[in-house]
mmCIF file of the N, C-alpha and C atoms, coordinates in Angstrom:
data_MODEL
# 
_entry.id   MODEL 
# 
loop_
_atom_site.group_PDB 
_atom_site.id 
_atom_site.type_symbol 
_atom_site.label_atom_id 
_atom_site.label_alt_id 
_atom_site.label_comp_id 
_atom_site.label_asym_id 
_atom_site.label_entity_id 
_atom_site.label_seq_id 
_atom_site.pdbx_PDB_ins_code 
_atom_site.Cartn_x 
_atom_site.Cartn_y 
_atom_site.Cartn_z 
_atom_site.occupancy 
_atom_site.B_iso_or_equiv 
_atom_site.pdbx_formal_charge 
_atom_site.auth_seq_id 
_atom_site.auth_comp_id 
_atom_site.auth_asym_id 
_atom_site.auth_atom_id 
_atom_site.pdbx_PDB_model_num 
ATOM 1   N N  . UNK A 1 1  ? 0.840  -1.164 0.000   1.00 0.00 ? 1  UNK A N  1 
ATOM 2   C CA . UNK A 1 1  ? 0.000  0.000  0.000   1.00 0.00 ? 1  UNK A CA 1 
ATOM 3   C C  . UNK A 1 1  ? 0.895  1.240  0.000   1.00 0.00 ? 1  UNK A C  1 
ATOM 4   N N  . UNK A 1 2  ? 0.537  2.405  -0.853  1.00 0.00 ? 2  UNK A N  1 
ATOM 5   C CA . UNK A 1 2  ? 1.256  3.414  -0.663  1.00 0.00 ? 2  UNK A CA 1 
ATOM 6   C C  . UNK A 1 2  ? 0.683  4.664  0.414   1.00 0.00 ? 2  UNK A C  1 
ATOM 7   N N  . UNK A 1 3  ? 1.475  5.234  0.927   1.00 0.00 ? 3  UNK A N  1 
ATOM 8   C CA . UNK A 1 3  ? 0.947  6.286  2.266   1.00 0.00 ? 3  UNK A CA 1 
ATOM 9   C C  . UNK A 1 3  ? 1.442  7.675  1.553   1.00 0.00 ? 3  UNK A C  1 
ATOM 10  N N  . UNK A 1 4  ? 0.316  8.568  1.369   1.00 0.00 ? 4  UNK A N  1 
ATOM 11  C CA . UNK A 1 4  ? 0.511  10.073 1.153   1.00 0.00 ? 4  UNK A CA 1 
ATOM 12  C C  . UNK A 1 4  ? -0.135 11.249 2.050   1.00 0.00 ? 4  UNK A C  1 
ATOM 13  N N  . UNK A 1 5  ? -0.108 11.989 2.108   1.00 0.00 ? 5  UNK A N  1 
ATOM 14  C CA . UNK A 1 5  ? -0.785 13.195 1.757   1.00 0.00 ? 5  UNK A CA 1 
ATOM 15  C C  . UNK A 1 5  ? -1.362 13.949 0.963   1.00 0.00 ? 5  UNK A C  1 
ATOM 16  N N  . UNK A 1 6  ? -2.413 14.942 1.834   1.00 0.00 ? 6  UNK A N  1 
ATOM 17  C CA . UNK A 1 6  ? -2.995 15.559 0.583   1.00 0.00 ? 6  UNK A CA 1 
ATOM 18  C C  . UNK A 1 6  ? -2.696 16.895 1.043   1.00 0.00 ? 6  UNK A C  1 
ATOM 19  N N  . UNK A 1 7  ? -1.868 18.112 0.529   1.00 0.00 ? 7  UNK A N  1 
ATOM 20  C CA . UNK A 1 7  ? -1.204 19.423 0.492   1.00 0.00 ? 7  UNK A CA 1 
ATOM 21  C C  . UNK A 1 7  ? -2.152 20.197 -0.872  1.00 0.00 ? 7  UNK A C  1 
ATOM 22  N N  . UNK A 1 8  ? -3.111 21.031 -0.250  1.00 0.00 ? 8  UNK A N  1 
ATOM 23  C CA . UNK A 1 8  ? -3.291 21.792 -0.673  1.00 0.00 ? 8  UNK A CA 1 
ATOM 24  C C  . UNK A 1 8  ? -4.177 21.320 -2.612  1.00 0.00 ? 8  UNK A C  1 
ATOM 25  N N  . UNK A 1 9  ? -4.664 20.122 -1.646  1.00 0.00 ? 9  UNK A N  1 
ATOM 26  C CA . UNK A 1 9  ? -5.657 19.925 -3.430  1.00 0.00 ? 9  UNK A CA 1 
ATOM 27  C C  . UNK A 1 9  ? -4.335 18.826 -4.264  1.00 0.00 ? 9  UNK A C  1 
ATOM 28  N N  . UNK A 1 10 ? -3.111 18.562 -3.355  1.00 0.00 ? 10 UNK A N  1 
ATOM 29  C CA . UNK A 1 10 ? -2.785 17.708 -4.268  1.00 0.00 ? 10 UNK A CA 1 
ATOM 30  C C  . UNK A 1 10 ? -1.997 16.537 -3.019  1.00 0.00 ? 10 UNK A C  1 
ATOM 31  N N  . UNK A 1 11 ? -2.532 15.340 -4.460  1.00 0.00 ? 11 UNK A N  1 
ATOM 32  C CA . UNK A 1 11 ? -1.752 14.315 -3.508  1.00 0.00 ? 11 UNK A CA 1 
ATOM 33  C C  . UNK A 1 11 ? -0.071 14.054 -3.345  1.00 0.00 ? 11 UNK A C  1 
ATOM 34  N N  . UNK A 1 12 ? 0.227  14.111 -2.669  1.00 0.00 ? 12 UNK A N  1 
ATOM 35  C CA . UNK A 1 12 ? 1.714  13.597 -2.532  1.00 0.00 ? 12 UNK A CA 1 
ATOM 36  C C  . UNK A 1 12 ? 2.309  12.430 -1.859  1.00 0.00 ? 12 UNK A C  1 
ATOM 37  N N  . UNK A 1 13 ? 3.208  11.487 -2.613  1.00 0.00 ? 13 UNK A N  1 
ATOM 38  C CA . UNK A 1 13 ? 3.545  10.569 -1.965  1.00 0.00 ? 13 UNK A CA 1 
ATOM 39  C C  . UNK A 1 13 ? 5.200  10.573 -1.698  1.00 0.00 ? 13 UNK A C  1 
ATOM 40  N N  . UNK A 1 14 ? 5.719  9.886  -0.679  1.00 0.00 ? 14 UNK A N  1 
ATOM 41  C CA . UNK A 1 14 ? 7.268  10.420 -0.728  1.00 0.00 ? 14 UNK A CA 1 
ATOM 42  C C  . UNK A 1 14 ? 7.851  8.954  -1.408  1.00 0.00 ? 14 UNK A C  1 
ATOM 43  N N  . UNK A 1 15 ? 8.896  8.911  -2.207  1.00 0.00 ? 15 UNK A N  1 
ATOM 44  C CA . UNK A 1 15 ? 9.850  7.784  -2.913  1.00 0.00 ? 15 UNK A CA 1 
ATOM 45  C C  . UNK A 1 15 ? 11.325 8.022  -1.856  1.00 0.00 ? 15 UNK A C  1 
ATOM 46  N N  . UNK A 1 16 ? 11.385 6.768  -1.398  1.00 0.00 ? 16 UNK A N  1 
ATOM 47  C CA . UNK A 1 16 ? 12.760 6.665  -1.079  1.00 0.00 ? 16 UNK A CA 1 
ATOM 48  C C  . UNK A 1 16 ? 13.804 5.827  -2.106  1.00 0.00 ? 16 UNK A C  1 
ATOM 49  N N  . UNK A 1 17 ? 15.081 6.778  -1.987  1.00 0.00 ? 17 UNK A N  1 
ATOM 50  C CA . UNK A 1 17 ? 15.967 6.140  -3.141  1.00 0.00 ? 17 UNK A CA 1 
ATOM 51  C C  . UNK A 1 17 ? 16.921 5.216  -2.319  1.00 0.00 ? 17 UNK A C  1 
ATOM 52  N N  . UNK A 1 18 ? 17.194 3.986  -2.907  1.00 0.00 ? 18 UNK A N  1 
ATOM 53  C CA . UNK A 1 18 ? 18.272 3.814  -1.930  1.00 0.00 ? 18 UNK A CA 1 
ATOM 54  C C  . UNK A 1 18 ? 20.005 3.268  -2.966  1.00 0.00 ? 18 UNK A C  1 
ATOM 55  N N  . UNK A 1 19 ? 20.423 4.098  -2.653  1.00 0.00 ? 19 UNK A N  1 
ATOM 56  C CA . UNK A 1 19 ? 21.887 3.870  -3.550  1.00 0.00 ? 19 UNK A CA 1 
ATOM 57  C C  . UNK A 1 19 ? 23.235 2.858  -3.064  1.00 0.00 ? 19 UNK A C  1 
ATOM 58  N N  . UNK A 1 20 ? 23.748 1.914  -3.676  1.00 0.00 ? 20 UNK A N  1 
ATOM 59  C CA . UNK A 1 20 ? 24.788 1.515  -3.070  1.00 0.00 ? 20 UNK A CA 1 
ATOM 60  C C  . UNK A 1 20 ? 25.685 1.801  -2.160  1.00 0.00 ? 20 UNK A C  1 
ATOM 61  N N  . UNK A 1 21 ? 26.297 3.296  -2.433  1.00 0.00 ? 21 UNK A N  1 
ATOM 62  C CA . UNK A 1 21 ? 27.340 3.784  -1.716  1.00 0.00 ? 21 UNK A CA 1 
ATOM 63  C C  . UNK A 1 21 ? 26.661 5.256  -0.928  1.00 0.00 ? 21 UNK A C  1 
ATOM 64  N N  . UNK A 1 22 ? 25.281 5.839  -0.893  1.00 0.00 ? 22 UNK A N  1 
ATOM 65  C CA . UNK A 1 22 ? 25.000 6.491  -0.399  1.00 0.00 ? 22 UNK A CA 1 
ATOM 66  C C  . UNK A 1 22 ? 23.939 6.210  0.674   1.00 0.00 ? 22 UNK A C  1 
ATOM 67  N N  . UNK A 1 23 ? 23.517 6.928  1.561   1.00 0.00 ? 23 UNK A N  1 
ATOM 68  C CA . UNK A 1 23 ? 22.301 6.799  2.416   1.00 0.00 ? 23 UNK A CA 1 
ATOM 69  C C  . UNK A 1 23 ? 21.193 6.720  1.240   1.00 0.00 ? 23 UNK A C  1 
ATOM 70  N N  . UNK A 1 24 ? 20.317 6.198  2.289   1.00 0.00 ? 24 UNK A N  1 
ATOM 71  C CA . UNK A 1 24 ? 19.092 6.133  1.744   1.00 0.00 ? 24 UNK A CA 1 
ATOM 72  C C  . UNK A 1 24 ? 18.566 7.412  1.546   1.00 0.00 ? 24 UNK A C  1 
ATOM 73  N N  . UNK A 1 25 ? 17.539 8.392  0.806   1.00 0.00 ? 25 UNK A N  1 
ATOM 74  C CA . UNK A 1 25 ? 16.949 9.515  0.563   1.00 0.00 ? 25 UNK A CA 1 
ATOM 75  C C  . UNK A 1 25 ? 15.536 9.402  0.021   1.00 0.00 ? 25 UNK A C  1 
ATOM 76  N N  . UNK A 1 26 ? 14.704 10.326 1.053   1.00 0.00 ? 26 UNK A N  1 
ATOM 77  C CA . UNK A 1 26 ? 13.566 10.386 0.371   1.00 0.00 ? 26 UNK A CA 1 
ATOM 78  C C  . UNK A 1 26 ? 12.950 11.861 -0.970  1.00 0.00 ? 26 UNK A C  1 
ATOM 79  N N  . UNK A 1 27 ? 12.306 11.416 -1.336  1.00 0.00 ? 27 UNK A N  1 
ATOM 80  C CA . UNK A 1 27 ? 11.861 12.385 -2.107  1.00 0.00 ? 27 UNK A CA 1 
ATOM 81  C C  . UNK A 1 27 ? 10.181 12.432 -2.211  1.00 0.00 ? 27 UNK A C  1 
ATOM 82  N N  . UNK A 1 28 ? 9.514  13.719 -2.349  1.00 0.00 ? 28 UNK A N  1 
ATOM 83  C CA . UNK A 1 28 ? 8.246  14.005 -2.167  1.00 0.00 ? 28 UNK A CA 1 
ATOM 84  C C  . UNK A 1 28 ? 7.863  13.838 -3.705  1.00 0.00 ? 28 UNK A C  1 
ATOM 85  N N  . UNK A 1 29 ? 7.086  13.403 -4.193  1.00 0.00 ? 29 UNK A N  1 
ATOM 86  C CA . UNK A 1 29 ? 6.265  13.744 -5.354  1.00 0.00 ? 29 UNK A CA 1 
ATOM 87  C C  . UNK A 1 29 ? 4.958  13.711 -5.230  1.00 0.00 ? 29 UNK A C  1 
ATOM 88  N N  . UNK A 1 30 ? 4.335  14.734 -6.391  1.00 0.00 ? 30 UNK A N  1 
ATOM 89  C CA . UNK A 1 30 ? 2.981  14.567 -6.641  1.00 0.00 ? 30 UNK A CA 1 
ATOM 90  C C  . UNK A 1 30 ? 2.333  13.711 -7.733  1.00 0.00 ? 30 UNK A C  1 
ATOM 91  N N  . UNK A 1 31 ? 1.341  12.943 -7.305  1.00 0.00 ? 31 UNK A N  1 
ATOM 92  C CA . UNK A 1 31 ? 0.703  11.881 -8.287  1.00 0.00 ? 31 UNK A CA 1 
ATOM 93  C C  . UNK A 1 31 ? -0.105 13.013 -9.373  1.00 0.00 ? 31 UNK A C  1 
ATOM 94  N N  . UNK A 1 32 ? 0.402  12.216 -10.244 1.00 0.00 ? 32 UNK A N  1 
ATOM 95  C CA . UNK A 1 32 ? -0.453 13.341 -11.989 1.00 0.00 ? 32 UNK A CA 1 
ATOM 96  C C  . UNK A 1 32 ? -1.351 11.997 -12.659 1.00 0.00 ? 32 UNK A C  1 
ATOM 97  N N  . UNK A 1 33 ? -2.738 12.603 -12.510 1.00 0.00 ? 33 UNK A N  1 
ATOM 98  C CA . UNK A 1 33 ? -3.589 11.736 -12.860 1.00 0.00 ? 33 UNK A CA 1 
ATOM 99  C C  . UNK A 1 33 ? -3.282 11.364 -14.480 1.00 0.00 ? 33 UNK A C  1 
ATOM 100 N N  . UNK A 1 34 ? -2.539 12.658 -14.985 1.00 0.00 ? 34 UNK A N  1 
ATOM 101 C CA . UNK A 1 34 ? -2.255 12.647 -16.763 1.00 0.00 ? 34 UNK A CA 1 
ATOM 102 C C  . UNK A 1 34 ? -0.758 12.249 -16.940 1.00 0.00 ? 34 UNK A C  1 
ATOM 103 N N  . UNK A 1 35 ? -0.412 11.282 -16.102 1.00 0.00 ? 35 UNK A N  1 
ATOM 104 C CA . UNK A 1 35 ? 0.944  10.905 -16.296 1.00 0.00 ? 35 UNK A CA 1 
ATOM 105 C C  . UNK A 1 35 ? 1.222  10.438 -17.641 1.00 0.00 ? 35 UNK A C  1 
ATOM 106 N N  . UNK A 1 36 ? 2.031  11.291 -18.151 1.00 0.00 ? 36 UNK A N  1 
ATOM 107 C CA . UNK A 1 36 ? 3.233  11.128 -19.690 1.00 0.00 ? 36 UNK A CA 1 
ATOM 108 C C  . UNK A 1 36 ? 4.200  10.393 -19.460 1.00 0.00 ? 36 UNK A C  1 
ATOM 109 N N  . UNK A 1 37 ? 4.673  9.375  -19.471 1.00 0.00 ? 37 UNK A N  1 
ATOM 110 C CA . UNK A 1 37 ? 5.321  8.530  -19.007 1.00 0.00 ? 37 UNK A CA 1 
ATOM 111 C C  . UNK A 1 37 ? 7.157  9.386  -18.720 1.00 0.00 ? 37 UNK A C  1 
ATOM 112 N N  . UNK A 1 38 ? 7.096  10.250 -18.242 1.00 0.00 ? 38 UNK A N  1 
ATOM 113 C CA . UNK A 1 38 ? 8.395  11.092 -18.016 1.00 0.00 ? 38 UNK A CA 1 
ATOM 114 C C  . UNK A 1 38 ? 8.554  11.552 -16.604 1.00 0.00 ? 38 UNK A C  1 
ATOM 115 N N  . UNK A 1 39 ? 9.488  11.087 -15.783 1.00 0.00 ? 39 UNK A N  1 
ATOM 116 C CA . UNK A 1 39 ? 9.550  11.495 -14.479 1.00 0.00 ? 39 UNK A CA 1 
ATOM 117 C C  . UNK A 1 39 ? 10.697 12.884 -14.347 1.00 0.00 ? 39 UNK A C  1 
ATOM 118 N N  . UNK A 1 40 ? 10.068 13.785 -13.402 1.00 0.00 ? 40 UNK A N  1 
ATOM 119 C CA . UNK A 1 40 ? 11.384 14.615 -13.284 1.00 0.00 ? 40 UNK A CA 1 
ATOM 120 C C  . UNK A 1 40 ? 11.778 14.580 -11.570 1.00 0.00 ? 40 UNK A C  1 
ATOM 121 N N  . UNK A 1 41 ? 12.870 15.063 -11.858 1.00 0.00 ? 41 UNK A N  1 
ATOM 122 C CA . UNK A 1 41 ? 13.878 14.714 -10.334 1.00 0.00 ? 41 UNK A CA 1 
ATOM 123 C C  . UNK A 1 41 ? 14.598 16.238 -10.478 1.00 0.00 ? 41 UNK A C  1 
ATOM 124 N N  . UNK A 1 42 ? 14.907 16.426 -9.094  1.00 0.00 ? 42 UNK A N  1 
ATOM 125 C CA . UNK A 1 42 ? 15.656 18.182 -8.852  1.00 0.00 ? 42 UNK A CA 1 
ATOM 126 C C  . UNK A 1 42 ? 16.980 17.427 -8.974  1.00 0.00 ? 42 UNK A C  1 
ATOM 127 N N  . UNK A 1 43 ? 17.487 18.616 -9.548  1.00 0.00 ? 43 UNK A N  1 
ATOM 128 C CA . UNK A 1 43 ? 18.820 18.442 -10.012 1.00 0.00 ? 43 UNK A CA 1 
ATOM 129 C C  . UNK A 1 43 ? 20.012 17.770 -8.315  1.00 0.00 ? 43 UNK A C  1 
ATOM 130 N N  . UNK A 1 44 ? 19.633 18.149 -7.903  1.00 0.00 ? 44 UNK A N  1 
ATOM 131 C CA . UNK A 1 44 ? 20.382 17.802 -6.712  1.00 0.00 ? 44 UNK A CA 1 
ATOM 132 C C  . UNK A 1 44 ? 20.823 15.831 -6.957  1.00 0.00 ? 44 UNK A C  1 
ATOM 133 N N  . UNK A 1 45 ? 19.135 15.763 -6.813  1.00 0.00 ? 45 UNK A N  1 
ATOM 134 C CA . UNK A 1 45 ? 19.219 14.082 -6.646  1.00 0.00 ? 45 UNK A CA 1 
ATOM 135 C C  . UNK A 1 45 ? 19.588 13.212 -8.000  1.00 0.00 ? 45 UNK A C  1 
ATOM 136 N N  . UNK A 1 46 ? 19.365 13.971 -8.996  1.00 0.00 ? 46 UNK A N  1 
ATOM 137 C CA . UNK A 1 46 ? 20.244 13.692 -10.502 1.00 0.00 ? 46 UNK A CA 1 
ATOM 138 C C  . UNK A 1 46 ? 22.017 13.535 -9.754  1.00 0.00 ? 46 UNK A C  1 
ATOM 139 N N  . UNK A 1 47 ? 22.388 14.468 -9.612  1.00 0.00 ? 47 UNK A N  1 
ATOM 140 C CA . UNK A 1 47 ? 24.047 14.678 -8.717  1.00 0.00 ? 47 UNK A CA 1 
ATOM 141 C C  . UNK A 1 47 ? 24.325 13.279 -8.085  1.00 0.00 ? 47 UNK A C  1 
ATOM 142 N N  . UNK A 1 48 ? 23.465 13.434 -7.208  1.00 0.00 ? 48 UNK A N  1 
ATOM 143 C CA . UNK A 1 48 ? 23.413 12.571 -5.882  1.00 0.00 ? 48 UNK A CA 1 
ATOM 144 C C  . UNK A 1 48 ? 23.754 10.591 -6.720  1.00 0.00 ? 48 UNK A C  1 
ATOM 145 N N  . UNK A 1 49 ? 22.901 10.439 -7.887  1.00 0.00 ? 49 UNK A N  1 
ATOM 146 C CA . UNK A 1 49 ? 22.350 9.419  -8.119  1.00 0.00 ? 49 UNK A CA 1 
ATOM 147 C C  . UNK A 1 49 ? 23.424 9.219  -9.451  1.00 0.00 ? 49 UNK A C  1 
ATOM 148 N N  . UNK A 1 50 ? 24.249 10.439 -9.744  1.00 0.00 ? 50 UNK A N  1 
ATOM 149 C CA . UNK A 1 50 ? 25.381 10.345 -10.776 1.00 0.00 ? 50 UNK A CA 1 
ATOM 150 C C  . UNK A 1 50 ? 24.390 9.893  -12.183 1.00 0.00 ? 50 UNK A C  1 
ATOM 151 N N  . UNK A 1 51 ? 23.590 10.134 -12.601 1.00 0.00 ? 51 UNK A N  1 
ATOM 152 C CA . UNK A 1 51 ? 22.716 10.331 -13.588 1.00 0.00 ? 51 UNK A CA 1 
ATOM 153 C C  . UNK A 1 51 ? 23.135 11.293 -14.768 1.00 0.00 ? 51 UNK A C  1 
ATOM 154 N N  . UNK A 1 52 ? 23.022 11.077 -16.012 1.00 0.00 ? 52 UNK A N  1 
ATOM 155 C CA . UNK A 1 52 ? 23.096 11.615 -17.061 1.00 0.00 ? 52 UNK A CA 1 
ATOM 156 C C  . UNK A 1 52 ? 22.109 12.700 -17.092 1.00 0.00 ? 52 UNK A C  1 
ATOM 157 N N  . UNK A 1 53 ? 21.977 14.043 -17.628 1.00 0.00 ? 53 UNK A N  1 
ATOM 158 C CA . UNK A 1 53 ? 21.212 14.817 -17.750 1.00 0.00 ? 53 UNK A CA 1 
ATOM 159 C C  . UNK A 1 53 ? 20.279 14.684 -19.289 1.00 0.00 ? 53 UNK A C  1 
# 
């Protein structure tokens, strides 16, 4: 089961990442009923996750 919130008219659920050599990290997102199959991430956790831009 997934656990969110609801902020202001929208739902949010948090994703935790968990990386080999780093701590675990969560991240907040909002569910998009019109999901385009394209996720975006703040540049930070792109860094964090050594990801291609």
């Amino acid at each position: 089961m997934i656990y969110g919130r609801l902020i202001d008219g929208l739902a949010i659920v948090p994703v935790t990442f968990r990386l080999p050599t780093q701590p675990d990290f969560s991240l907040d997102f909002i569910i998009d009923t019109g999901f385009n199959d394209h996720l975006t991430l703040p540049p930070q956790a792109v860094s964090v996750m050594n990801l291609p831009l």
